[in-house]
C-alpha positions in Angstrom: 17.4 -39.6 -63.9 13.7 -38.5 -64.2 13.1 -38.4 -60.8 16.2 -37.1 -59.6 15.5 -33.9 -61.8 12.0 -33.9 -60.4 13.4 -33.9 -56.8 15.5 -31.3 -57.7 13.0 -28.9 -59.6 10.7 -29.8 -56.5 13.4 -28.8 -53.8 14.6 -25.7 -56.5 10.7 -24.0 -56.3 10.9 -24.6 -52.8 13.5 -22.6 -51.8 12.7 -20.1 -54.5 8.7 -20.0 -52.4 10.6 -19.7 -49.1 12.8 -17.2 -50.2 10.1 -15.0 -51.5 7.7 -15.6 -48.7 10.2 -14.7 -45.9 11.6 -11.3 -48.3 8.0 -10.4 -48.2 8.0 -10.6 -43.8 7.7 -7.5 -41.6 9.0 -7.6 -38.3 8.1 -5.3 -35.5 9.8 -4.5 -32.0 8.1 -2.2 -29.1 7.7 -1.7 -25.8 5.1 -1.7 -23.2 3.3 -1.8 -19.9 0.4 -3.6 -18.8 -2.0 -3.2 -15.9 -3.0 -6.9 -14.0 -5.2 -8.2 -11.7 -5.4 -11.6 -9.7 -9.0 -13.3 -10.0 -9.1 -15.3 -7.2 -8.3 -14.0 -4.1 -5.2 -14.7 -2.7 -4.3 -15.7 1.3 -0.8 -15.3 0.8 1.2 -12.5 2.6 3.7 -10.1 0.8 1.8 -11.2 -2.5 0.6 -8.5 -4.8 -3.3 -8.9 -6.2 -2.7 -6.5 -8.6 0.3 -4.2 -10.2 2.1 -3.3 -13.3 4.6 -4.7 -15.4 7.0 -3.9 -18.3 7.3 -5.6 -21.9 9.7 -5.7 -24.5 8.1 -7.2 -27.7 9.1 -8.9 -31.4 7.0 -10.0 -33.7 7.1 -12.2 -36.9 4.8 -11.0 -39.6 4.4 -13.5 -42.4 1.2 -12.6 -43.6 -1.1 -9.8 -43.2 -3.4 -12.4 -41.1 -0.7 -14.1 -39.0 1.7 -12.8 -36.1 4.2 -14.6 -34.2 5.4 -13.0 -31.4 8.0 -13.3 -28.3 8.0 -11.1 -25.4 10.0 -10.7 -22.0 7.5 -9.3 -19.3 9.4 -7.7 -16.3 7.8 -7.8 -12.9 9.0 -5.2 -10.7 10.3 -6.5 -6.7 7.5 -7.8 -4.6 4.8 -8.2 -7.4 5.1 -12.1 -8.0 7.7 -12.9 -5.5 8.2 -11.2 -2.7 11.8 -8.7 -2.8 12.5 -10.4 -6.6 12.0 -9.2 -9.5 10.4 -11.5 -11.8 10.9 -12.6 -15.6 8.1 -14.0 -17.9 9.2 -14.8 -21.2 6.3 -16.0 -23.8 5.5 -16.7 -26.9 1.1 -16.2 -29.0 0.6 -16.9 -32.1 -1.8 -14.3 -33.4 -4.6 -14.4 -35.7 -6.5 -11.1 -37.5 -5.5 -7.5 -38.9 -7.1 -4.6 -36.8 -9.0 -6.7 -34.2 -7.1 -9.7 -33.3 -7.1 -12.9 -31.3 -4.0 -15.0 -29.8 -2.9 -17.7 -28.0 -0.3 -17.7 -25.7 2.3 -19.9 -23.5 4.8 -17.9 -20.7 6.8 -19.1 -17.5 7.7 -17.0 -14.7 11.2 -16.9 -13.9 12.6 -15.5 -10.6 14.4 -16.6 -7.6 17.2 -18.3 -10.1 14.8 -20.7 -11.1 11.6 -21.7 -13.5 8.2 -22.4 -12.0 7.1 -25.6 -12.5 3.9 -24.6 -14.6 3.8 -22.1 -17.5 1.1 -19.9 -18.2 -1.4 -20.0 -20.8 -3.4 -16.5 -22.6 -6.0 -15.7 -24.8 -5.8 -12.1 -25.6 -8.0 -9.8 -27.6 -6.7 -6.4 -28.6 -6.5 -3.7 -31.5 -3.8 -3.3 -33.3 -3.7 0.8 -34.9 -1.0 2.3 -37.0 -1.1 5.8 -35.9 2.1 6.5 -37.6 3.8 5.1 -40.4 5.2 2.0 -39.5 4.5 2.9 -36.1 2.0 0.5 -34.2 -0.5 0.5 -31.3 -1.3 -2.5 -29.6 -4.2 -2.4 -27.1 -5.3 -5.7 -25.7 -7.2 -7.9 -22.9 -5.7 -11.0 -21.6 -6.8 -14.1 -19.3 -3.7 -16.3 -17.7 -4.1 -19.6 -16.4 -1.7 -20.4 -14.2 -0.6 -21.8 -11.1 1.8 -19.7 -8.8 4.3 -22.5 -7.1 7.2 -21.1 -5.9 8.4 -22.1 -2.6 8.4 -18.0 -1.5 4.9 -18.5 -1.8 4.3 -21.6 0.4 2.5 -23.5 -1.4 0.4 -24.2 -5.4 -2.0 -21.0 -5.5 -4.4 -20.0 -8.7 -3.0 -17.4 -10.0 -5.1 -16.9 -13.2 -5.1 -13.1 -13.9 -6.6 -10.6 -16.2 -4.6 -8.0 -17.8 -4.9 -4.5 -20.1 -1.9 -3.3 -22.0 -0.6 -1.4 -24.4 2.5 -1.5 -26.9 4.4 0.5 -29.1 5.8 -0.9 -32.3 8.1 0.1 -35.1 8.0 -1.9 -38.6 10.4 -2.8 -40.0 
């Protein structure tokens, strides 16, 4: 009897923590571009070393210190594959307030199919509100990745810096 109570008191604050933990969560959504360059250089035809691409972005907010978030990067024709337009979902987990750090994991997508490598990011950035629950997001990332699709003729490095910026609401 005793510890059935006390399993049920512990799963009772549980909830209750949960509960108040995820009432007390901020989400934001934004858009975005973001500048990119290849480091290497690249002996590949009808590849791009450099361009511009577009982001939708949602984050998680659980604490003031901690950001999840997921966004869908949209390459426009030609820039990763040549006459495709490329998809890059991804996911960082972010870590500050103001000045921030993140890792990140992405795949391109394009060609009806998945490269065989994802990506992987560290970013630095700067997070303002310059509005009331209005955010801007200014960062610096480095990609590691591998560029494998059979367009490309062949496994090139295709680790890349980029600059961005977003826009977010709170809400």
């Amino acid at each position: 009897m005793k510890s059935r109570f006390c399993l049920i008191f512990v799963l009772t604050i549980a909830m209750a923590t949960t509960t108040l933990a995820l009432a007390e969560t901020n989400h934001r959504l934004g858009v975005g571009a973001q500048y990119w360059t290849v480091v290497n250089s690249i002996d590949a035809e009808h590849i791009n070393k450099e361009g511009f691409s577009g982001i939708v972005s949602y984050q998680l907010i659980p604490t003031s210190m901690l950001k999840f978030e997921l966004d869908l990067e949209v390459a426009p024709d030609g820039i990763i594959i040549p006459d495709k337009t490329a998809y890059a979902p991804q996911a960082y987990v972010i870590v500050g307030k103001g000045i921030y750090a993140a890792l990140g994991i992405g795949i391109w997508y394009a060609n009806d199919k998945f490269m065989d490598e994802p990506f992987y990011a560290l970013r630095a950035g700067v997070d303002l509100e310059v509005l009331p629950s209005v955010f801007l997001d200014i960062n610096a990332n480095y990609r590691f990745a591998r560029w494998d699709y059979e367009a490309i003729k062949g496994d090139i490095s295709g680790d890349t810096v980029t600059l961005g910026t977003m826009l977010r609401v709170e809400f």
